[in-house]
C-alpha positions as CSV (number, residue, x, y, z in Angstrom):
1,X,107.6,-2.1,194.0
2,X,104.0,-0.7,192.3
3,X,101.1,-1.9,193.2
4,X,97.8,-1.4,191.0
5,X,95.9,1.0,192.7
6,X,92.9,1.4,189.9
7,X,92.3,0.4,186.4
8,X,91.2,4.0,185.2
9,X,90.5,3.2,180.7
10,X,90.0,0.1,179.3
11,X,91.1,-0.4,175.0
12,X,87.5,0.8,174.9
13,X,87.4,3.9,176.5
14,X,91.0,4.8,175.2
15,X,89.5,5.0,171.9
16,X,86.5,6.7,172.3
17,X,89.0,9.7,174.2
18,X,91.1,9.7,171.3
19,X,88.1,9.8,169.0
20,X,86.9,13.2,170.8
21,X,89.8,14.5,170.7
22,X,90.7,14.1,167.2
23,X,87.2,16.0,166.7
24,X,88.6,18.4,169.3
25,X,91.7,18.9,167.4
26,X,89.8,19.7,163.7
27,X,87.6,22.0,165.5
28,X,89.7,24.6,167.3
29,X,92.1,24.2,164.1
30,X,89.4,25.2,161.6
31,X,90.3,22.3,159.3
32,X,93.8,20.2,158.7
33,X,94.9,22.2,156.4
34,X,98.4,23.3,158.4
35,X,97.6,21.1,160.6
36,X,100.4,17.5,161.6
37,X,101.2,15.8,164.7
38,X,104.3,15.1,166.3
39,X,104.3,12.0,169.0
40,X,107.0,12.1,171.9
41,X,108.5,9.4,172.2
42,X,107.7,6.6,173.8
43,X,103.8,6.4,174.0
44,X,103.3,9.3,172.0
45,X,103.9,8.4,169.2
46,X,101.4,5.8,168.8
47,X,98.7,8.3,170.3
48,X,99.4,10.5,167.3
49,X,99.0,8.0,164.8
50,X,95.9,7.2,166.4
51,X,94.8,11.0,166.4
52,X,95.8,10.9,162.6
53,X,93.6,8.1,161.8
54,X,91.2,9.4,163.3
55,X,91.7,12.9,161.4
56,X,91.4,10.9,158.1
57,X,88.6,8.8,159.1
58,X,86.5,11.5,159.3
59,X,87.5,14.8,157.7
60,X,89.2,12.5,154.2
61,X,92.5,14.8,155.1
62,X,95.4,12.9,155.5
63,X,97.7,14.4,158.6
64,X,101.5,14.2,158.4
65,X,102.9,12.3,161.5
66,X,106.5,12.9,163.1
67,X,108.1,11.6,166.0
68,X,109.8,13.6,168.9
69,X,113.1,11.8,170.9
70,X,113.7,15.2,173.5
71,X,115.9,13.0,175.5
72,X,118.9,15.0,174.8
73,X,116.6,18.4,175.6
74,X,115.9,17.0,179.7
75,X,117.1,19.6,182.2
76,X,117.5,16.1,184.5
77,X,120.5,14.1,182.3
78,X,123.0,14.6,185.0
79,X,121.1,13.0,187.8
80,X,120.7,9.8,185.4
81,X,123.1,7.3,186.5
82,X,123.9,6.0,183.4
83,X,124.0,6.5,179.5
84,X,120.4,8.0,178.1
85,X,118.7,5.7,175.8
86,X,118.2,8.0,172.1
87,X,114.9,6.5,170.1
88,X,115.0,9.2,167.3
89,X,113.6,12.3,166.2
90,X,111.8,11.7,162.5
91,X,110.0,14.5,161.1
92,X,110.2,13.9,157.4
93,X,108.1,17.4,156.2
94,X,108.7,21.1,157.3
95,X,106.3,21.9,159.9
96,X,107.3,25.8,159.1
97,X,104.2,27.9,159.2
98,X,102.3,25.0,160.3
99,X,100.2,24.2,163.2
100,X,101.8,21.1,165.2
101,X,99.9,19.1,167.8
102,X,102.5,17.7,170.6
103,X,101.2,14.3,171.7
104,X,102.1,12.7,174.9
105,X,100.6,10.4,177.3
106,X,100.5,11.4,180.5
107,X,101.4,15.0,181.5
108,X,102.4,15.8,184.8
109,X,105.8,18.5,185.9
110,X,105.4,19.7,182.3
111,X,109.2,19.2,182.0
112,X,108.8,16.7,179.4
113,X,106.7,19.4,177.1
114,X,109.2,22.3,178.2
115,X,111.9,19.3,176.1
116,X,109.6,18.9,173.1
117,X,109.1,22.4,172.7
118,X,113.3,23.0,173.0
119,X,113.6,20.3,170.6
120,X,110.5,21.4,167.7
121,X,111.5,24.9,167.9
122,X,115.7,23.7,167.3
123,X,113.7,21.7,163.8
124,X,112.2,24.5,162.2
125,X,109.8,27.5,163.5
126,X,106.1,26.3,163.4
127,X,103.0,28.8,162.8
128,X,102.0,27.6,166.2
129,X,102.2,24.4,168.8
130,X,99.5,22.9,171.1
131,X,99.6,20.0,173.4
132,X,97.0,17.0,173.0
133,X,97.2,14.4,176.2
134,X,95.7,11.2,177.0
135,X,95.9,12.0,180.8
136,X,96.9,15.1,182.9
137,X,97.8,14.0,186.3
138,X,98.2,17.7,187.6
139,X,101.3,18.7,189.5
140,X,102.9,20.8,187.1
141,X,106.2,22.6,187.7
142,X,105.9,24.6,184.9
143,X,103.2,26.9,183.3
144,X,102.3,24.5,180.7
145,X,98.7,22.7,180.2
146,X,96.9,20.4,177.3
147,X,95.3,22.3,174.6
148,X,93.2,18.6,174.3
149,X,93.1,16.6,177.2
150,X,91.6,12.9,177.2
151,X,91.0,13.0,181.1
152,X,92.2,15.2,184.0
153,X,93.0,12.3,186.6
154,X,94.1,13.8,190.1
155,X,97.1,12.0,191.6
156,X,98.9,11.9,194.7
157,X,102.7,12.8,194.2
158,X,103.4,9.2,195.6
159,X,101.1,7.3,192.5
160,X,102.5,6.5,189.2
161,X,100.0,6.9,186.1
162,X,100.4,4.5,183.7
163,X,99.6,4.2,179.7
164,X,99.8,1.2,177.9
165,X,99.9,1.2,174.3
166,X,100.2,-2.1,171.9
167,X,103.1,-1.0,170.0
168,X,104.4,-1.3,173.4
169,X,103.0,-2.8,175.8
170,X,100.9,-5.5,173.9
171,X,97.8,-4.1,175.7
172,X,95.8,-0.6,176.3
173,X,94.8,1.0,178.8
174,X,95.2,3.6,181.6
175,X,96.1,2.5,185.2
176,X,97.3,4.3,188.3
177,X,99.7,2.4,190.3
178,X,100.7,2.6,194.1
179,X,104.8,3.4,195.0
């Protein structure tokens, strides 16, 4: 059973995160000229449409937007008790020679990014990839960090961070939640 612990981002806050880091994102890119996003599934992929939107609203670029399933790319699918549930990979341009942004929600082992970067580089062979986060929660496994980070939360291994999205959850918001 989780308990609520702490309401970290309101819808408000959220957005104004996402905002700076879309600016984030243009900057260190020079431009959005190679530049699209690819969301991992589940939350991600609403993050990065955001982060596109965001692109466009300001730069008058429009950014190409893909969607990441690396569910069948988890080093953990035999300890799952039962069947995997597969929401699709759709990447409907060649990210060759691009720059692709990896968006998540929360990062934490950095197992989930070790996946996505199985599963981009099994696509097609990018210019480059960086990783844009809403939240980084710290205790990573693996060598891996956010090129763009919404907000560096530290976290007990016994919390749960949670991100709720409208296409999803009907609300948004960050919370941390108690095991």
């Amino acid at each position: 059973m989780l308990t609520e612990k702490s309401h970290i981002m309101d819808e408000s806050a959220v957005k104004r995160t996402l905002v700076r880091m879309a600016h984030e994102i243009v900057e260190k890119n020079a431009g959005c000229d190679t530049l699209c996003l690819i969301g991992i599934q589940r939350r991600g992929v609403p993050l990065a449409k955001r982060l596109a939107e965001n692109i466009r609203s300001f730069s008058d670029i429009p950014v190409e937007v893909g969607t990441l399933d690396i569910t069948l790319y988890r080093d953990d699918l035999e300890g799952l008790p039962i069947d995997p549930v597969v929401n699709g990979t759709k990447i409907d341009f060649s990210i060759k020679d691009k720059t692709v942004v990896l968006v998540d929600d929360v990062i934490y082992t950095g197992r989930t990014v070790r996946a996505a970067l199985d599963a981009v580089m099994k696509h097609e062979r990018p210019e480059r990839i960086q990783l844009a986060v809403l939240i980084d929660r710290g205790h990573r496994e693996l060598p891996i960090r956010g090129d763009f980070v919404g907000k560096n939360l530290p976290t007990s291994r016994k919390e749960v961070v949670a991100v709720f999205v409208p296409e999803v959850d009907g609300d948004m918001g960050v919370a941390i939640y108690e095991a």
